[in-house]
mmCIF file of the C-alpha atoms, coordinates in Angstrom:
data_MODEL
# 
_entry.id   MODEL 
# 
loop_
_atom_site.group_PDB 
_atom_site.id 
_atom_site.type_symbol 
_atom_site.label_atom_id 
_atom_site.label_alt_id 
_atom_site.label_comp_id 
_atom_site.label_asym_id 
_atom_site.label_entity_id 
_atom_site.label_seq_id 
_atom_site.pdbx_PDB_ins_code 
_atom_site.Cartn_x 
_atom_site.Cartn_y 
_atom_site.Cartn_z 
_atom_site.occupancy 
_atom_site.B_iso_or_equiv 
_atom_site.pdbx_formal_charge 
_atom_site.auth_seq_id 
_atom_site.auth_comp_id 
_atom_site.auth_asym_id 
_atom_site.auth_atom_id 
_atom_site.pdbx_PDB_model_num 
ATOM 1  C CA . UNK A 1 1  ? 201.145 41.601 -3.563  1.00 0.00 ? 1  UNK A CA 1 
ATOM 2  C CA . UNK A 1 2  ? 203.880 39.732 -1.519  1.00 0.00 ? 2  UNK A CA 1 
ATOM 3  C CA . UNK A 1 3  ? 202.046 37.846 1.414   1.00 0.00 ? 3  UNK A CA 1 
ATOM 4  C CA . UNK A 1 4  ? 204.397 37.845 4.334   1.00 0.00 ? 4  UNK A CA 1 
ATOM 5  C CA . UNK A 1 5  ? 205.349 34.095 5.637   1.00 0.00 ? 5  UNK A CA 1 
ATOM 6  C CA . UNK A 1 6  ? 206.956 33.993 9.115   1.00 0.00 ? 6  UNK A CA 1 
ATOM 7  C CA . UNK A 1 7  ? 205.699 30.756 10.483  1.00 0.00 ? 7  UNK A CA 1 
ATOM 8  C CA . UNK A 1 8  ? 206.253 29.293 7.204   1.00 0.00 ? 8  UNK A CA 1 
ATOM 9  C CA . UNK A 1 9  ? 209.808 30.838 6.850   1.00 0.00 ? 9  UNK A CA 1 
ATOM 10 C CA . UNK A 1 10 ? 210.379 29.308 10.286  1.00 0.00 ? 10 UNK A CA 1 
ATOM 11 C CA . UNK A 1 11 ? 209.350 25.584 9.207   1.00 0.00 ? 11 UNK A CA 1 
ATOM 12 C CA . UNK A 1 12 ? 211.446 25.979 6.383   1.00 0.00 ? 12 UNK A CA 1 
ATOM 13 C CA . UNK A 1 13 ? 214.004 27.018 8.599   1.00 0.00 ? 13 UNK A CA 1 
ATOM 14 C CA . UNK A 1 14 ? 214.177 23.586 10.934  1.00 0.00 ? 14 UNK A CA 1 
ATOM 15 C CA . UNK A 1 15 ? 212.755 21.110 8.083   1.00 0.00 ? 15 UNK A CA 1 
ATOM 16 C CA . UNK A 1 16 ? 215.668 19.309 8.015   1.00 0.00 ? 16 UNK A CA 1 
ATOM 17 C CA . UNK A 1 17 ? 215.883 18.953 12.140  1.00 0.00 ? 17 UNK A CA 1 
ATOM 18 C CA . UNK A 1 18 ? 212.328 18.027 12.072  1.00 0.00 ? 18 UNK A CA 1 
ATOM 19 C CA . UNK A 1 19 ? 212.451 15.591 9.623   1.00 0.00 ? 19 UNK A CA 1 
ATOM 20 C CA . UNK A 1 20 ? 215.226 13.867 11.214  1.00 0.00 ? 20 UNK A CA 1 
ATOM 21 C CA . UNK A 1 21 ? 213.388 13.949 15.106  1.00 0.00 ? 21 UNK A CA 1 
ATOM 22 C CA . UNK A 1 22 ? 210.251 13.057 13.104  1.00 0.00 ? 22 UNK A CA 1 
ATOM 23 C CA . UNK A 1 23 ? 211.699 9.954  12.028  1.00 0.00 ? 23 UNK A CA 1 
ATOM 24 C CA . UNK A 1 24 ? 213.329 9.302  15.606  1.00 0.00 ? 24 UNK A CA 1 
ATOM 25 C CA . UNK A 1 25 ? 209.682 9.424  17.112  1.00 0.00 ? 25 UNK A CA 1 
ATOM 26 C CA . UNK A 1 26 ? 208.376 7.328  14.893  1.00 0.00 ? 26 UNK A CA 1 
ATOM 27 C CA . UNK A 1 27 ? 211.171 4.451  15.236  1.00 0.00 ? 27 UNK A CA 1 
ATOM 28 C CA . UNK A 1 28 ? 210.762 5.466  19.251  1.00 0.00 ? 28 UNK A CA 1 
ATOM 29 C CA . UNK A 1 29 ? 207.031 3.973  18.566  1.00 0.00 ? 29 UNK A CA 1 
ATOM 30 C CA . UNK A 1 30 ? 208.559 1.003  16.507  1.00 0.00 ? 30 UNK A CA 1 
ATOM 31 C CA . UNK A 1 31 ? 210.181 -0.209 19.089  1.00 0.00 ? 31 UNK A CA 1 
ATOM 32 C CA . UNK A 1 32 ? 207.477 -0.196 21.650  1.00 0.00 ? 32 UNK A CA 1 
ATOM 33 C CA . UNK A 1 33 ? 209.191 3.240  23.421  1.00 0.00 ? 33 UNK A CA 1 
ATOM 34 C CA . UNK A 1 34 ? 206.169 5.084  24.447  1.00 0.00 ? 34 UNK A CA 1 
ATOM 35 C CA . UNK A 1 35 ? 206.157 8.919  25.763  1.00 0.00 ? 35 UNK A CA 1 
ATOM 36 C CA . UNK A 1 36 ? 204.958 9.888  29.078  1.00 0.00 ? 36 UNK A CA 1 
ATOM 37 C CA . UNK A 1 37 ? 203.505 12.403 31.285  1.00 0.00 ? 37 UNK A CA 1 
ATOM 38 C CA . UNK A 1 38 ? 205.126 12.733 34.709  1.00 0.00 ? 38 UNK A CA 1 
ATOM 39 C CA . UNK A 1 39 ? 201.803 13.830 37.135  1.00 0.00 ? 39 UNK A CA 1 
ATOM 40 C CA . UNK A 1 40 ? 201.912 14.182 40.939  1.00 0.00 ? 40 UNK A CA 1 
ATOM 41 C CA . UNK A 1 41 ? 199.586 11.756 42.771  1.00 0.00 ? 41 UNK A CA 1 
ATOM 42 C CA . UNK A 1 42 ? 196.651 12.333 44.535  1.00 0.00 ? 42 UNK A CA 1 
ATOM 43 C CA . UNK A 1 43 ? 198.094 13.173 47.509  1.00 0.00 ? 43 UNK A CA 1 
ATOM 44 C CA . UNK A 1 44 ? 201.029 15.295 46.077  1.00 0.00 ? 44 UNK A CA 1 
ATOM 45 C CA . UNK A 1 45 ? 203.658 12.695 47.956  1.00 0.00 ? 45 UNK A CA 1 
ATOM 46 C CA . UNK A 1 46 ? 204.632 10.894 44.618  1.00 0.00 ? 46 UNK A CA 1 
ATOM 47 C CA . UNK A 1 47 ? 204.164 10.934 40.663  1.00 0.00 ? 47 UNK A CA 1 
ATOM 48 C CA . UNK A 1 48 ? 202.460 8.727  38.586  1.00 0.00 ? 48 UNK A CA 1 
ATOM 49 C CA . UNK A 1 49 ? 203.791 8.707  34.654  1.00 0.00 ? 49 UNK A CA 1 
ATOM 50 C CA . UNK A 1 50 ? 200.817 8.463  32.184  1.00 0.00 ? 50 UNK A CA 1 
ATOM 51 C CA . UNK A 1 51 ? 201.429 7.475  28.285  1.00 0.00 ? 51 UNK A CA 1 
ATOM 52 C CA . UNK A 1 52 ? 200.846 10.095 26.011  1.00 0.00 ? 52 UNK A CA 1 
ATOM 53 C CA . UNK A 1 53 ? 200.519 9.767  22.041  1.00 0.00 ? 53 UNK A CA 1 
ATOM 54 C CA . UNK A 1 54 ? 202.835 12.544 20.514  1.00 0.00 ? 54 UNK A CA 1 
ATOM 55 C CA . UNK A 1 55 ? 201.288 13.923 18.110  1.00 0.00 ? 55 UNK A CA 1 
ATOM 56 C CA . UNK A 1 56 ? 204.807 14.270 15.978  1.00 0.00 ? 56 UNK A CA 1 
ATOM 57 C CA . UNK A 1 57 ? 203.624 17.588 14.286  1.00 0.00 ? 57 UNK A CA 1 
ATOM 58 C CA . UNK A 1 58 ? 202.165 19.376 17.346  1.00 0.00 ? 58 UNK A CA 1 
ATOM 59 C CA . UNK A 1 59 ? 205.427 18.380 19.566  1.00 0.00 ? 59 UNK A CA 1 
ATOM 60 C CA . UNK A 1 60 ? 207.453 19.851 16.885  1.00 0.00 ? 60 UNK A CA 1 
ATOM 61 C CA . UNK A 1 61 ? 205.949 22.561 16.261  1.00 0.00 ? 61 UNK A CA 1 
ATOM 62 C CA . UNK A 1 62 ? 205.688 23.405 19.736  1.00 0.00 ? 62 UNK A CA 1 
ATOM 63 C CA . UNK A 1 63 ? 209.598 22.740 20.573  1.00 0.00 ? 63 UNK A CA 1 
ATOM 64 C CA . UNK A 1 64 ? 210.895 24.816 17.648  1.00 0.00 ? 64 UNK A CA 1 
ATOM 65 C CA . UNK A 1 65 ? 207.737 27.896 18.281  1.00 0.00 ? 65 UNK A CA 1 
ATOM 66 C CA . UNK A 1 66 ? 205.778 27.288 15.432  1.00 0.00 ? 66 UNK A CA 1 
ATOM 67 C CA . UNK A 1 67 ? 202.350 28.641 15.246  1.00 0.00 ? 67 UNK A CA 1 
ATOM 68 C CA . UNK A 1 68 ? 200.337 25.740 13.339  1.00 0.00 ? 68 UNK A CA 1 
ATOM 69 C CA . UNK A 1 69 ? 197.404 27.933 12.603  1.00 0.00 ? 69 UNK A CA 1 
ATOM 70 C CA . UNK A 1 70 ? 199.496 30.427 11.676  1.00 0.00 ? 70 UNK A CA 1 
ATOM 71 C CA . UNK A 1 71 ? 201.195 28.679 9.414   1.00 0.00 ? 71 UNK A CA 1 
ATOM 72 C CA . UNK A 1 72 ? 197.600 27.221 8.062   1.00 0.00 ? 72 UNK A CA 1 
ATOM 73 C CA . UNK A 1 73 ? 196.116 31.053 7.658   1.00 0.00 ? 73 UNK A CA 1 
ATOM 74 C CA . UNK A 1 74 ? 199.490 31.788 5.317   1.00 0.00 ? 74 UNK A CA 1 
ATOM 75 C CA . UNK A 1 75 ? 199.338 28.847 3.612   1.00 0.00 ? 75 UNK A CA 1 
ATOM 76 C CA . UNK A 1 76 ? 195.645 29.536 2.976   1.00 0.00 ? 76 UNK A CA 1 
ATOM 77 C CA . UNK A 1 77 ? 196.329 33.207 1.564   1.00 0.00 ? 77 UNK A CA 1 
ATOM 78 C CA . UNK A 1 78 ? 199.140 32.150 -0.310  1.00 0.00 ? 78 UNK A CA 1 
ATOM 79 C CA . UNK A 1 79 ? 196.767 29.454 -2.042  1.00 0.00 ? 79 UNK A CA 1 
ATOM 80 C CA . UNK A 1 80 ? 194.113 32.109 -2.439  1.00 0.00 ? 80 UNK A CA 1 
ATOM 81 C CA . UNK A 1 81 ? 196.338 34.570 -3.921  1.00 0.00 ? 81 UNK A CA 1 
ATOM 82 C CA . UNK A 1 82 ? 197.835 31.741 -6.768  1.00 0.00 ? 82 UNK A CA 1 
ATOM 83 C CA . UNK A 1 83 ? 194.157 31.384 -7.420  1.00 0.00 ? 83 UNK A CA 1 
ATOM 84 C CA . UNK A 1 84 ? 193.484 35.192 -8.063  1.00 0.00 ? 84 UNK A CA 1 
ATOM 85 C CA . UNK A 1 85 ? 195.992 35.069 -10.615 1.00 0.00 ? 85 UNK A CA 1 
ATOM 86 C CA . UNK A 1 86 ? 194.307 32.501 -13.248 1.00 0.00 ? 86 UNK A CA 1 
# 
């Protein structure tokens, strides 16, 4: 049986782009650069930025459409079918 992969084809696609923006978040945290949320103000008149911690995996996911529980359910089946085989 050959378990079909997209999400998985797709992170193998962009591991290399990843890796690298991966690696620029994390020195972005290094050097005291924190992300932030731009939110209007109460009133609507202004915005108000609020720190968020990037969670490196879910932003990347999310910028180059990766499904993370996809990608968990194929990695799951392919692990399930490696074990049917012993």
């Amino acid at each position: 049986m050959t378990i079909k992969t997209p999400e998985l084809d797709k992170e193998r696609a962009v591991r290399d782009k990843a890796q690298a923006i991966g690696e620029f978040l994390e020195w972005l945290g290094q050097e005291g650069i924190v992300l932030c949320a731009q939110r209007p103000t109460v009133l609507g008149l202004d915005v108000e930025y609020h720190p968020v911690d990037p969670n490196p995996t879910k932003l990347l996911a999310r910028h180059f459409g990766i499904d993370l529980r996809k990608s968990d359910e194929e990695r799951r089946a392919i692990l399930a079918e490696l074990a049917g085989r012993t």
